[in-house]
C-alpha positions in Angstrom: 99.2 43.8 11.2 97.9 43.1 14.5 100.7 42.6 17.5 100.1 40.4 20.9 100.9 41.5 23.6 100.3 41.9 27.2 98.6 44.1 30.0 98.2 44.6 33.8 94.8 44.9 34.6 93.1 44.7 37.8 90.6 42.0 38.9 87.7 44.1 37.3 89.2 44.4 34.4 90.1 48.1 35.0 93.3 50.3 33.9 95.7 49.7 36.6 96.3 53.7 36.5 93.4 55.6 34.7 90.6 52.7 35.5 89.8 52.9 32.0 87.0 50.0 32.2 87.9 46.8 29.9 86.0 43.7 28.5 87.2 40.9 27.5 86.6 40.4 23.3 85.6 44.1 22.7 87.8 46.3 20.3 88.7 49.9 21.7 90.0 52.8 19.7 91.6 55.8 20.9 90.4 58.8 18.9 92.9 61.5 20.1 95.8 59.0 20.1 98.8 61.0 21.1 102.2 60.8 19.1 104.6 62.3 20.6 107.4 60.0 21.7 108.8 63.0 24.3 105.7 62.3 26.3 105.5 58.5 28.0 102.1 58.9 29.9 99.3 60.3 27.5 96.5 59.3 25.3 96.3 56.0 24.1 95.9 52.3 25.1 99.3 50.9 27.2 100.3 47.1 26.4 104.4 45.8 26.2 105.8 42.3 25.8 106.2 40.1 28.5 109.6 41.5 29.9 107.5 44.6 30.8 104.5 43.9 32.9 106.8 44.0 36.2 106.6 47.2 35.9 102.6 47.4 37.2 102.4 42.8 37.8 103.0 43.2 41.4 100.3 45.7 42.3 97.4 44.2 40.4 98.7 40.8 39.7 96.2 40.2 36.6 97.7 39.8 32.7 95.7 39.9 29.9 97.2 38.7 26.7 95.7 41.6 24.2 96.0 42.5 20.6 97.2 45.9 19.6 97.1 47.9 15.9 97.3 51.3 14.6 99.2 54.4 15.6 102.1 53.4 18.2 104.6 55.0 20.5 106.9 52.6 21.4 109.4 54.3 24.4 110.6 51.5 26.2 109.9 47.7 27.2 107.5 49.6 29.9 105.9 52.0 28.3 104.6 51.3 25.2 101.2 52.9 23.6 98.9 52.1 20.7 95.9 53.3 18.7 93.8 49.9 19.2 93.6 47.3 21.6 91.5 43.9 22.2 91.8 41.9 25.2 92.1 38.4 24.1 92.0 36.1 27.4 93.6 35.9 31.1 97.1 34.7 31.0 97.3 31.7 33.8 100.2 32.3 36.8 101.9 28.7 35.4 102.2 30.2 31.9 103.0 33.1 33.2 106.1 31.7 34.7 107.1 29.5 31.5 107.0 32.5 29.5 109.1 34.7 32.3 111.7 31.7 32.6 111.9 31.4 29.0 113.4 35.0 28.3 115.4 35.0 31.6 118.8 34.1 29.7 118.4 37.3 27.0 117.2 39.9 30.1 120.1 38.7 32.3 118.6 38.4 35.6 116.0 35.7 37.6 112.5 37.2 35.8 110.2 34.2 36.8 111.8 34.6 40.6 111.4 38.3 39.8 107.7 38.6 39.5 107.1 35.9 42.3 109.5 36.7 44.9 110.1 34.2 47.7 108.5 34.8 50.7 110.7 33.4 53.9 107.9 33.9 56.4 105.5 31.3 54.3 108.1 28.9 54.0 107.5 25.9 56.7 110.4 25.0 58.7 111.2 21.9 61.5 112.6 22.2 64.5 115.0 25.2 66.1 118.0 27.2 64.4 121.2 25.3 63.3 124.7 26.3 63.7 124.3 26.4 59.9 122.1 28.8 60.5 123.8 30.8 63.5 127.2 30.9 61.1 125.1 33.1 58.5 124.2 35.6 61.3 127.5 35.7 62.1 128.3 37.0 58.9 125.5 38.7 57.9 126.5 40.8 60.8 129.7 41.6 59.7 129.0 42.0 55.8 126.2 44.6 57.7 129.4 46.5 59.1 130.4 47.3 55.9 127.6 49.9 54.6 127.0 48.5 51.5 123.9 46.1 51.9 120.8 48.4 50.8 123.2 50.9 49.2 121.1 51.1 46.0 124.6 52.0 44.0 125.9 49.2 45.4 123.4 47.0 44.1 122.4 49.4 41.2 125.2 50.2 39.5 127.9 47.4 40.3 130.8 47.1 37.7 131.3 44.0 35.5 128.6 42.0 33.5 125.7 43.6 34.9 121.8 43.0 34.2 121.8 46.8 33.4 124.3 46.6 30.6 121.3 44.7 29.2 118.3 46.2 29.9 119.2 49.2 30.7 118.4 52.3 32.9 114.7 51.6 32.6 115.1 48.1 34.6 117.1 49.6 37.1 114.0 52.4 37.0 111.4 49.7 37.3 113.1 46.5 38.9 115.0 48.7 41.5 113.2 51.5 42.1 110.1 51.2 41.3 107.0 49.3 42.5 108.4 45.8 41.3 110.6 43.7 43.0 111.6 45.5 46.3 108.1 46.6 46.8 106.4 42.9 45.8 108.7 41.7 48.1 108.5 44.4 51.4 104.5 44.0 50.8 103.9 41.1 50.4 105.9 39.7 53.2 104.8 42.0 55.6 107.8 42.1 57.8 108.2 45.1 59.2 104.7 44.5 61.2 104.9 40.7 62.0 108.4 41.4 62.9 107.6 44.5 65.2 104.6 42.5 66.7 106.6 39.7 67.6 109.7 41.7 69.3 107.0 44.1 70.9 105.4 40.5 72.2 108.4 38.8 73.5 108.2 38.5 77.1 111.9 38.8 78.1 112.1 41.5 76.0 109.7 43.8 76.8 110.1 43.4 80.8 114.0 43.9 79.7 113.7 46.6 77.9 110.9 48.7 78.7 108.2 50.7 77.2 110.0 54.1 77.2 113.1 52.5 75.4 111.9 49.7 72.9 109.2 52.7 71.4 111.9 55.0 70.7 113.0 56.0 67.0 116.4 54.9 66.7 115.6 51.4 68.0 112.7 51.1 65.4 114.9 52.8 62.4 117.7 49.9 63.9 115.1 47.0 62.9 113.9 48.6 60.1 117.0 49.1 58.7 118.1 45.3 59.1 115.1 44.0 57.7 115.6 46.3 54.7 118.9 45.3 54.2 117.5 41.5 54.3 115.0 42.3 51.4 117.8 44.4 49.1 120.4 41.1 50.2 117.7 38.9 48.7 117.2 41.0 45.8 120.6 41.0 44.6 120.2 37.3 44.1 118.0 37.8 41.3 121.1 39.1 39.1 123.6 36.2 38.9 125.4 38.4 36.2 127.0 40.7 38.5 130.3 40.1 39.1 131.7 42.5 41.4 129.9 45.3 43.9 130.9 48.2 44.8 131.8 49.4 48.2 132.7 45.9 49.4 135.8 43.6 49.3 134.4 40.3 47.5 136.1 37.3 45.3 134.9 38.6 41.8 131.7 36.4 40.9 130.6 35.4 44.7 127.6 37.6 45.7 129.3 39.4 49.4 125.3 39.0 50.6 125.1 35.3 50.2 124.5 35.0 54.1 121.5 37.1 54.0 120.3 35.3 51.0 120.6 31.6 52.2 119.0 32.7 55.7 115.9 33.9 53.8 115.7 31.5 51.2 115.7 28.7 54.7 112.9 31.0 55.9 114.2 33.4 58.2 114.3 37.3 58.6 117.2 39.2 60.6 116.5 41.7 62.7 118.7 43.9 64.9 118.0 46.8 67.5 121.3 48.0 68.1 122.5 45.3 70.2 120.4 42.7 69.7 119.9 40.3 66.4 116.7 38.1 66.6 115.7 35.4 63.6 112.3 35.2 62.8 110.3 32.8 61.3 106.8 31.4 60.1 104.1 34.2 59.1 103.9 35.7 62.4 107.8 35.9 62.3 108.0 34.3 65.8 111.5 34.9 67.5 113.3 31.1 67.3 117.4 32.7 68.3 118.5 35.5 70.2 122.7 36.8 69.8 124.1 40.0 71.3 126.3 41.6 68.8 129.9 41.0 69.0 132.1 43.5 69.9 135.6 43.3 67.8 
């Protein structure tokens, strides 16, 4: 009996991996089909149910709903291969979403948000900062004192009712570490160069600082650093099932990054040099508040 299912493919239709050419309609059969379960990446024609195309969805960005039949390896929700496969049709990015919201409750974290990530620096705001705003540096800076934003076992393997007591290792292998969510968002947002081109283009800045100083390493690793702590505080919104994390002091059930989060869900990025933490905003991540970090 035939299965549907679904597949990445890029806009030509082609393997996201092996560029194994597709058409839309056409039946394809794998003649040296390989069955060995010990092996995930080998012969045969790779298709999973919907909880599995994050695993390749925010490279390509093109699913396919497809028919599969035969031989089959089944390894995980990500890896998944069979002896025959028919691409059936182009699944649209509003079903897409219905069908990711729809399973959100059994995986156990935000899927839909998940495969579409918010991205702060598209989001249109009015006006200036607000002491709203300002309070949420304030402590985002000092939840940043504590080590643990970006610590991927902090975020990875956090006690309680967790998404990976759900789904498993293999989440944590695609979702976390993987080419899906961190990487949809870090690419997508382009932060790191809209937020080095607006420091770098700062006026005040740059007749304050200097050329020798503001091109050295550590300053760089400093900003990166913040703005990877922003997109890994973002992330760990997406799993509303964790309860506690490790490695900081937190009211079991209240996420100890919300500050991060609610600053980039208003549309602004942190950043911090070492002394300095700047908010950005808009796509080129313009510089719209300036505070010198406190000294306790």
């Amino acid at each position: 009996m035939n299965k549907k299912l679904y597949k990445v493919l890029k806009n030509d239709l082609k393997s996201p991996f092996q560029d194994y050419q597709f058409e839309i309609g056409k039946e394809y059969k794998c003649k040296d089909f390989d069955e060995d379960i010990n092996v995930d990446c080998s012969k045969g024609f790779y298709a999973t149910d919907i909880d599995g195309i994050i695993y390749s969805f925010n490279i390509f960005r093109k699913v396919f709903e497809c028919e599969v039949w035969g031989k089959s390896v089944e390894i995980n929700q990500f890896k998944k291969r069979y002896e025959n496969i028919k691409i059936i049709r182009e699944v649209s990015v509003s079903e897409l979403k219905k069908l990711a919201k729809h399973i959100e409750q059994t995986l156990g974290y935000k899927y839909q948000e998940a495969l579409f990530p918010i991205n702060p620096l598209k989001i249109k705001r009015n006006g200036g900062v607000s002491k709203r705003e300002i309070s949420l540096l304030e402590s985002w800076d000092s939840v940043g004192d504590s080590d643990s934003v970006g610590d991927s076992d902090s975020v990875g393997d956090s006690d309680g009712d967790s998404v990976w007591d759900s789904v498993g290792d293999s989440v944590r292998d695609s979702v976390w570490d993987s080419v899906s969510v961190r990487d949809s968002v870090w690419d997508s947002v382009s932060v790191w160069d809209s937020i080095k081109n607006s420091i770098k283009d700062s006026v005040s800045v740059w007749d304050s600082v200097g050329d020798s100083v503001w091109d050295s390493i550590s300053v760089w690793d400093s900003v990166g650093d913040s703005i990877r702590d922003s997109v890994w505080g973002y992330i760990s919104s997406l799993f509303p099932n964790i309860q506690k994390w490790k490695y900081i002091d937190h009211k079991p059930g209240i996420n100890p990054f919300q500050a991060g989060i609610d600053l980039w869900k208003s549309g602004i990025v942190p950043s911090f040099d070492g002394s300095i933490w700047r908010l950005h905003a808009g796509e080129k991540a313009k510089i719209i508040y300036q505070m010198k970090k406190k000294v306790v």
